[in-house]
TIVOMAR-822974 format. One line per 4 residues: number of its first residue (from 1); for each residue x, y, z of C-alpha. Coordinates in nm, 3 decimals. Layout:
BEGIN
NUM = X:Y:Z; ...
***
This chain:
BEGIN
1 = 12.824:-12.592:13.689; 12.975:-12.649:14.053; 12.608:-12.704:14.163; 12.499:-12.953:13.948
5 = 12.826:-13.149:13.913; 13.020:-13.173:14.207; 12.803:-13.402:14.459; 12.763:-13.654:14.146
9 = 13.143:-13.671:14.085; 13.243:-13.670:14.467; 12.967:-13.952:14.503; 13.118:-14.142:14.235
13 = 13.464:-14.150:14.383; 13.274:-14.243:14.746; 13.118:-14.487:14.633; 13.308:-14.700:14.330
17 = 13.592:-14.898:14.328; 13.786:-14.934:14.005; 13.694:-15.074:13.743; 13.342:-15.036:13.745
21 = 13.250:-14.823:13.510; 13.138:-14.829:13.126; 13.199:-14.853:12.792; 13.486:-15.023:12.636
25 = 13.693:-14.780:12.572; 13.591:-14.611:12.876; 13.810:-14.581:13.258; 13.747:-14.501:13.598
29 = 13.838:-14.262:13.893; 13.987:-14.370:14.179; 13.906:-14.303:14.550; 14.215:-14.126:14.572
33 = 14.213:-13.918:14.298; 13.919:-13.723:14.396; 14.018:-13.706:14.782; 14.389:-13.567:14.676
37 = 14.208:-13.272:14.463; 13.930:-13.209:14.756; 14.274:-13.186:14.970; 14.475:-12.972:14.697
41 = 14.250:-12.811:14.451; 14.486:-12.501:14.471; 14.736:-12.705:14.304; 14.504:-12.855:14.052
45 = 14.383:-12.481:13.941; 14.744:-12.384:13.898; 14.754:-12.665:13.713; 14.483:-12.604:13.491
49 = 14.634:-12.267:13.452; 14.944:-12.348:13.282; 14.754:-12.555:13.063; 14.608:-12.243:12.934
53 = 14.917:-12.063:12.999; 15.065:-12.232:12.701; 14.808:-12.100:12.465; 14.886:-11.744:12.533
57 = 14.837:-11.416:12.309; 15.159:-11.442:12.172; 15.068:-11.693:11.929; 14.881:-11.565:11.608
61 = 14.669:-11.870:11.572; 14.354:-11.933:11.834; 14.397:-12.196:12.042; 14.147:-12.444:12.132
65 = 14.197:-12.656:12.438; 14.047:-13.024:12.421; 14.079:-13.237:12.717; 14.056:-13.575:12.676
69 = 14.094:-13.951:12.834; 14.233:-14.165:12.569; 14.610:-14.284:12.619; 14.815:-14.561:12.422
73 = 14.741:-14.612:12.034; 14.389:-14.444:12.060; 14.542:-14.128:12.224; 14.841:-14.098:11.921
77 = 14.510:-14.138:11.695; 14.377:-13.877:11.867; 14.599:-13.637:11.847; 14.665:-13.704:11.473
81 = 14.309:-13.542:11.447; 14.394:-13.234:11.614; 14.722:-13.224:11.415; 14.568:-13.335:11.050
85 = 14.315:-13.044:11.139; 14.534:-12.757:11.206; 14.724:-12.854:10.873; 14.400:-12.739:10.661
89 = 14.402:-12.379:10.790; 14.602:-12.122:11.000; 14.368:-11.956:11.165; 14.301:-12.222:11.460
93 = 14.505:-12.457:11.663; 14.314:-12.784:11.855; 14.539:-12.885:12.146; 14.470:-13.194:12.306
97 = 14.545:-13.243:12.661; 14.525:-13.588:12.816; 14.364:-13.552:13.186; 14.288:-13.888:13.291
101 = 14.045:-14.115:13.282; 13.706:-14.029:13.148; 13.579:-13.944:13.550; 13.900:-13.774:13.568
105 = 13.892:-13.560:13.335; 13.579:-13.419:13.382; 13.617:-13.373:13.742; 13.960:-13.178:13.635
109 = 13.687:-12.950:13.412; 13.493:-12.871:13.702; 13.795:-12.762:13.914; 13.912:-12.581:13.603
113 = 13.564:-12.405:13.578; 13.591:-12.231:13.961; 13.892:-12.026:13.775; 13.689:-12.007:13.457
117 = 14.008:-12.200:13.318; 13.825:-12.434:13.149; 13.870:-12.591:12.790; 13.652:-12.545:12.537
121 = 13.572:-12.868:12.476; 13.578:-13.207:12.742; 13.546:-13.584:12.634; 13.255:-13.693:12.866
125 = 13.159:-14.074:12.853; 12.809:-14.164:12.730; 12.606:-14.232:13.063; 12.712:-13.938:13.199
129 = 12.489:-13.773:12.935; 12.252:-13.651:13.167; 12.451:-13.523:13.455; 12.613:-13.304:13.143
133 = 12.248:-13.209:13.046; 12.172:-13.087:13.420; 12.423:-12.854:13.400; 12.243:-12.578:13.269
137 = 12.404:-12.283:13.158; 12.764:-12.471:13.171; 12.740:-12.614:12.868; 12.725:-12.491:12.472
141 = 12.478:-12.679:12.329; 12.618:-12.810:11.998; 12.329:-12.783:11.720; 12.404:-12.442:11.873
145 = 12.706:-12.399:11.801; 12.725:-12.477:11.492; 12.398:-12.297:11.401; 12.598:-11.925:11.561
149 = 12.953:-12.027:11.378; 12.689:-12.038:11.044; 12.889:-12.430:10.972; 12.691:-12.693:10.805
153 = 12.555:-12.890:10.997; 12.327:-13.178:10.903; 12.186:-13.435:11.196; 11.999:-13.634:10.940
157 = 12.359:-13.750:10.822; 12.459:-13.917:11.142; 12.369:-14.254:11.265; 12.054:-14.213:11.493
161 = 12.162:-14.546:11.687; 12.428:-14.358:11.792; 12.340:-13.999:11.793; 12.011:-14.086:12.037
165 = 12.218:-14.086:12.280; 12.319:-13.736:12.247; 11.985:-13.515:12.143; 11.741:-13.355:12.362
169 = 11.352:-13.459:12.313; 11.309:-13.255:12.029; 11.635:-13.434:11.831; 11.875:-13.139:11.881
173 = 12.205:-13.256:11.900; 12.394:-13.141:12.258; 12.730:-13.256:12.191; 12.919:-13.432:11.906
177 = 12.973:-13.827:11.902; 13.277:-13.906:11.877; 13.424:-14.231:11.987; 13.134:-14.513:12.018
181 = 13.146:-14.892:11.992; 12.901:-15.197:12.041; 12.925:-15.532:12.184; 12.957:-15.808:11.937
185 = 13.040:-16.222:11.986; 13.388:-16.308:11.908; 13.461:-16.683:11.903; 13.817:-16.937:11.891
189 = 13.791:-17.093:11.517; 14.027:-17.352:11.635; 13.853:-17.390:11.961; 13.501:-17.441:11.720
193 = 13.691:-17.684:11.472; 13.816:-17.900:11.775; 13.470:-17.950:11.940; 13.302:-18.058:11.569
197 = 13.144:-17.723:11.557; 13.128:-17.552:11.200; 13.364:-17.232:11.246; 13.197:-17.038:10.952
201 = 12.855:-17.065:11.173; 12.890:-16.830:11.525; 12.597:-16.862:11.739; 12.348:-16.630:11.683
205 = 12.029:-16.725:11.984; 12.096:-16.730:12.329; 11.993:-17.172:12.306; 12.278:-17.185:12.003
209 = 12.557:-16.990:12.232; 12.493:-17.223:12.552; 12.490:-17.543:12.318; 12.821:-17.466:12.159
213 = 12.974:-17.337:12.486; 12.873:-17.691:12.644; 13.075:-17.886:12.318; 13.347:-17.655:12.381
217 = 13.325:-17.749:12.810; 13.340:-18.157:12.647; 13.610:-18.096:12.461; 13.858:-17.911:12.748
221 = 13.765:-17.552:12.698; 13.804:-17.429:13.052; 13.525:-17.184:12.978; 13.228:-17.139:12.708
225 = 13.211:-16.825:12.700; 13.223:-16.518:12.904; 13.138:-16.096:12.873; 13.340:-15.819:13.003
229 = 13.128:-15.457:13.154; 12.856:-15.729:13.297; 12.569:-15.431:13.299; 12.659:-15.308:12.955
233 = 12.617:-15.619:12.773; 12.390:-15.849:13.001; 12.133:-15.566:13.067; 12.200:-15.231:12.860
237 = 12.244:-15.406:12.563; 12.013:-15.715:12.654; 11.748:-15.502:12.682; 11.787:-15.286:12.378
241 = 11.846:-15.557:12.172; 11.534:-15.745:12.297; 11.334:-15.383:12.263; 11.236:-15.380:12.615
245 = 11.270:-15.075:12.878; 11.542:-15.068:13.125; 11.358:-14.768:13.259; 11.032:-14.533:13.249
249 = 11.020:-14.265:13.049; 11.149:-14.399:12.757; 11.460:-14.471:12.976; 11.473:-14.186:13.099
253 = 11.497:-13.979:12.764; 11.180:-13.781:12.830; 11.212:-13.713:13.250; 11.427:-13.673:13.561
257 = 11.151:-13.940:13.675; 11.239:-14.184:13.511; 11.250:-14.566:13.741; 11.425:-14.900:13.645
261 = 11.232:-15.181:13.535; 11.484:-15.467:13.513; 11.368:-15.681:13.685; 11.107:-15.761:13.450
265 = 11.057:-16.156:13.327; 11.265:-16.143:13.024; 11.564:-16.015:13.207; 11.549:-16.239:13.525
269 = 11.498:-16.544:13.320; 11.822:-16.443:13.115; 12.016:-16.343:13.426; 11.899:-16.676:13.558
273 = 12.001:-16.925:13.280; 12.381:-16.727:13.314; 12.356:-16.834:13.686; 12.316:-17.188:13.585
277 = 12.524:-17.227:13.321; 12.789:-17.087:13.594; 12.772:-17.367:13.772; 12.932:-17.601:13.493
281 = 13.149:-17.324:13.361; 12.930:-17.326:13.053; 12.919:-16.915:13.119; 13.160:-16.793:13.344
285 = 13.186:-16.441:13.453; 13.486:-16.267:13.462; 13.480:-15.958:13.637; 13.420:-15.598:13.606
289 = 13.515:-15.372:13.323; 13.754:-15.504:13.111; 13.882:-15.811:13.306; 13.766:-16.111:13.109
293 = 13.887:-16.011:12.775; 14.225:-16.199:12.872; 14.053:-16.511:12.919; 13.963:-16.507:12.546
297 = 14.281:-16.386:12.424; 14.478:-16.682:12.622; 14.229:-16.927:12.461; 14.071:-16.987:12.809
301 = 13.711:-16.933:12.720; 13.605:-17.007:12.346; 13.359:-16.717:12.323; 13.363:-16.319:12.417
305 = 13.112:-16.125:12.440; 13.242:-15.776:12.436; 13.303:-15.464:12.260; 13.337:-15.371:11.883
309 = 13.627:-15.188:11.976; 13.833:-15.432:12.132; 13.864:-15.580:11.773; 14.209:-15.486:11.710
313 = 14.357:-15.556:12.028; 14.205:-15.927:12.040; 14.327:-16.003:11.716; 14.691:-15.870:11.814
317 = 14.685:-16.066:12.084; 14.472:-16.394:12.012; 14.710:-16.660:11.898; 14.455:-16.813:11.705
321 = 14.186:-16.761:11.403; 13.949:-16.560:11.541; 13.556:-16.565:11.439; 13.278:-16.263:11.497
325 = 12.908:-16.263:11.524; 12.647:-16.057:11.619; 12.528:-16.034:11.996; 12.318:-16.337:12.096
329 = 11.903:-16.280:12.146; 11.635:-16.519:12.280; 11.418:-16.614:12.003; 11.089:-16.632:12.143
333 = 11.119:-16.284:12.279; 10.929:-16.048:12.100; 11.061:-15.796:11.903; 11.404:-15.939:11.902
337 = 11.632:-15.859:11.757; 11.593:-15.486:11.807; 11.907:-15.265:11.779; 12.247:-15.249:12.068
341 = 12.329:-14.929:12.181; 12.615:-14.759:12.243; 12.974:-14.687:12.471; 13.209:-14.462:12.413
345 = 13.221:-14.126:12.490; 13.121:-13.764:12.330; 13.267:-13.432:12.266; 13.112:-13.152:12.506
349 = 13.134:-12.782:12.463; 13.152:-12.560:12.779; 13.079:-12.221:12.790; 13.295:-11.900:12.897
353 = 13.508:-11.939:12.676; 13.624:-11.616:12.438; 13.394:-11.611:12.133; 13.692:-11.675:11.908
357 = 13.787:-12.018:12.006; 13.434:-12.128:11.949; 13.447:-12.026:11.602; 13.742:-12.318:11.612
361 = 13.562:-12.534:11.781; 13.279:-12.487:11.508; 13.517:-12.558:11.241; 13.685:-12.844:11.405
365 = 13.363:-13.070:11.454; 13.254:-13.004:11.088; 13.605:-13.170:10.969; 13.559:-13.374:11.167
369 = 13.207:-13.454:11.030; 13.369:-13.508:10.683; 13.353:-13.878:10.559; 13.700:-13.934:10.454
373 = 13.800:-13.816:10.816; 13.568:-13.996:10.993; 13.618:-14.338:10.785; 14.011:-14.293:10.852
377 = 13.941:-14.316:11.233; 13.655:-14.575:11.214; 13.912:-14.763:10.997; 14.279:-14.691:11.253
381 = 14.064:-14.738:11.564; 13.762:-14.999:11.561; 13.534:-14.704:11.686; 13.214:-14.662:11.459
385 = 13.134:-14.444:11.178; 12.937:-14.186:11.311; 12.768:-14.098:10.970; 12.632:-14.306:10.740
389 = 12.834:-14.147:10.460; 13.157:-14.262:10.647; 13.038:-14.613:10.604; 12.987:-14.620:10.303
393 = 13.293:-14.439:10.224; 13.409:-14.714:10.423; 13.265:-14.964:10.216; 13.336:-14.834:9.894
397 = 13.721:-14.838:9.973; 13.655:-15.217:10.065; 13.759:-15.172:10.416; 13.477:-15.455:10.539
401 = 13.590:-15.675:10.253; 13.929:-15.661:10.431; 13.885:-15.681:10.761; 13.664:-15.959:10.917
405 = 13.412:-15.865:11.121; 13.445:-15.486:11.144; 13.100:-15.462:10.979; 12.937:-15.654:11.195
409 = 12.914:-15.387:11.474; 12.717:-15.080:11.225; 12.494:-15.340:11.068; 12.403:-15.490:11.419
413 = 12.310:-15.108:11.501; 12.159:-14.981:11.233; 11.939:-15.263:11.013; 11.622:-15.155:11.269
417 = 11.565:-14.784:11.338; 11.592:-14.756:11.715; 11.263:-14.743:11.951; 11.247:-14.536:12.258
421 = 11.336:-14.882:12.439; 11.665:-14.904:12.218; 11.756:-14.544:12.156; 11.984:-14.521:12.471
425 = 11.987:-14.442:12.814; 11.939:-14.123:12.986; 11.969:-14.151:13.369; 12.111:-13.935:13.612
429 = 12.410:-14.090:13.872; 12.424:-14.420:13.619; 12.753:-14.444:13.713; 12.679:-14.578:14.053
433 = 12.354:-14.717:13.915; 12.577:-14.911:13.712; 12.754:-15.059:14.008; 12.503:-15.115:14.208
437 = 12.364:-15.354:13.917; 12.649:-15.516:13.890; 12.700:-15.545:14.284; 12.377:-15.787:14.239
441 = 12.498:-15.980:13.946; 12.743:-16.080:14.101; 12.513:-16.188:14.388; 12.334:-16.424:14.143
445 = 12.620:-16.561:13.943; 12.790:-16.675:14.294; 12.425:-16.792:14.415; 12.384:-16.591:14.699
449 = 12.061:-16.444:14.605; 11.828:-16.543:14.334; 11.837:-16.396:14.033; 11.448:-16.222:14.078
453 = 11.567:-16.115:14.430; 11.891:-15.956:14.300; 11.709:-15.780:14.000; 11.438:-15.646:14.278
457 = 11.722:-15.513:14.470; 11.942:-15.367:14.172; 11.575:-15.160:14.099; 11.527:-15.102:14.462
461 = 11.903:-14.953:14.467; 11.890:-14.769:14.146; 11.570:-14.598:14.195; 11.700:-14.447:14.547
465 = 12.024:-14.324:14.329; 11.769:-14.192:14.046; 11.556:-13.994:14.358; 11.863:-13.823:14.473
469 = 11.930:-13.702:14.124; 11.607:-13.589:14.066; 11.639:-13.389:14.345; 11.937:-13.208:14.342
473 = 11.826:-13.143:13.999; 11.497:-12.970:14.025
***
């Protein structure tokens, strides 16, 4: 596991700077984190070790350790799954154990793995997927799993928009989805009513957004509109949605060989009218990771761009009626609109563990497979269903009918069946990839480079990142 993992980790904590990496719900590591456990991984191990201490013998149930990165509301909602769980039998405890962000607590997994101290199951964020795949032999694969525990299992039943992600070329799943969201549009009713634009109609084409950002510029918006994770939603999901490659090899799904390819027309043109429209505030960007979302909140730009799973805290915190749409397209692009793809984060299984707890583990992911438990945390938490019977359990209890604009995210996902251009990404060190993409956004969007230079050398960039991976993966 040590082989495969460490450089990429250690890389990412060279080579970041916080904030920069995916997936709404997801966090980063810093700099220092990783230097302070190069400098005292004895203390991290002992660490790790009374982690496991506290599930010792003495107990008569098994326990299962789950390490995890989710803190505030989400984390309590968390652990109300491990708790809920262990009330339906005796036999089995889950304990979650919060480890830090999603980088984090990975990296505390490896450290954790050199004492063969660690848990039997890690929350890994989606684009590491394939730095979890290269470590062969560390990981339980879990079609696997649950095909040695003998616990239904049924892949047909979950949501292949989300679950594409997760499955190896021939659809076996490798680890269990678990908390995944979308971008969506979010507008300012008030803001829409103000400007003479109807408040029932969100834009739905890239020409409809940029006209009703402009009205909202001539009537004192301070901003149109604006995204949060600039890569996720401007090129990820851009390119998904607009069924076009972000990489060979079905995006690197099929191949360690895979090479970016975003800097193709489609995506320089749209990179290029958000350049322009920055110069009259039409668009304006607003950082890395989760740093614009504010700026709609405060009423400061009229439109958001962002994730399903911000839902909740946006209408908590927006002090006015808030409006939700489906993420914008260009119409005369073929094939649009396609299908968005996913953030979040998965459920790994890692091996050396004692054959009982995976029996645990087994019976933990098929609860929580079940719909009623899976449309309870779609419901508490914005995430999405990851089953299609969760949805409609969803449904059926009138949940959508309820709650604007929670339906918008599964419907925007699933109404196409995904194409190998908007299954999901698969590419090794996307992490930094992801940064380095973002490094030459923000190149265009301030006008140092133009936007088919800055595409050129996110690809140029990428690809070296992609090489390295390839080879230390052979």
């Amino acid at each position: 596991m040590l082989k495969h993992f460490a450089p990429e980790w250690y890389r990412v904590a060279e080579k970041m700077q916080p904030g920069h990496m995916p997936f709404t719900i997801a966090s980063v590591v810093s700099v220092s984190f990783l230097s302070t456990a190069r400098r005292k991984g004895v203390q991290l191990l002992a660490a790790a070790g009374m982690v496991f201490a506290a599930g010792s013998p003495a107990l008569a149930q098994t326990e299962v350790i789950w390490w995890h990165a989710m803190t505030g509301e989400l984390g309590k909602q968390l652990e109300k799954l491990a708790t809920d769980f262990n009330a339906t039998q005796k036999e089995f405890r889950v304990v979650p154990v919060h480890k830090g962000s999603y980088t984090e607590t990975v990296t505390a997994a490896i450290f954790a793995f050199r004492s063969r101290n660690q848990p039997a199951i890690v929350q890994v964020n989606e684009i590491a997927t394939a730095t979890m795949m290269a470590a062969k032999g560390a990981t339980y694969p879990v079609y696997e799993l649950m095909r040695d525990q003998s616990e239904q299992f049924f892949p047909s039943g979950y949501l292949p928009a989300i679950t594409g992600y997760y499955t190896d070329a021939s659809g076996n799943m490798l680890s269990f989805p678990f908390n995944a969201s979308t971008p969506i549009l979010y507008y300012n009713k008030d803001q829409f009513r103000a400007a003479g634009l109807d408040p029932e109609k969100p834009p739905k084409t890239w020409p409809e957004l940029g006209a009703a950002a402009q009205r909202l510029r001539a009537n004192g918006v301070a901003c149109g509109f604006t995204t949060h994770w600039p890569s996720w939603v401007n090129i990820e999901n851009f390119s998904a949605f607009h069924n076009i490659p972000m990489a060979t090899q079905s995006n690197g799904m099929t191949g360690l060989g895979a090479e970016l390819t975003i800097n193709n027309p489609l995506v320089v043109r749209h990179i290029a009218q958000l350049a322009e429209w920055q110069k009259t505030k039409v668009y304006d960007y607003g950082g890395r990771a989760t740093a614009a979302e504010p700026r709609f909140q405060s009423g400061d730009c009229g439109i958001f761009l962002g994730s399903s799973a911000t839902r909740a805290d946006i209408n908590a915190k927006s002090k006015f009626e808030v409006g939700y749409g489906r993420l914008s397209y260009w119409p005369d692009a073929e094939g649009a609109p396609q299908n968005t793809i996913i953030g979040g984060a998965t459920l790994w299984v890692l091996r050396d563990r004692p054959r009982e707890e995976y029996k645990g583990v087994a019976k933990f992911f098929a609860y929580l497979s079940q719909p009623e438990v899976q449309a309870a945390w779609h419901q508490r938490t914005g995430y999405l269903p990851i089953t299609r019977a969760s949805y409609d359990l969803s449904r059926s209890q009138g949940f959508y009918d309820k709650t604007p604009g929670a339906s918008i995210a599964i419907e925007q996902m699933t109404d196409k069946p995904p194409t190998e251009n908007s299954k999901g990404l698969r590419l090794g060190s996307f992490t930094l990839i992801r940064s380095a993409i973002e490094d030459e956004l923000e190149q265009a969007f301030s006008g140092k480079k133009p936007p088919q230079e800055a595409m050129d050398s996110a690809v140029e960039r990428g690809n070296r990142l992609l090489r390295q991976f390839e080879r230390a993966n052979p």
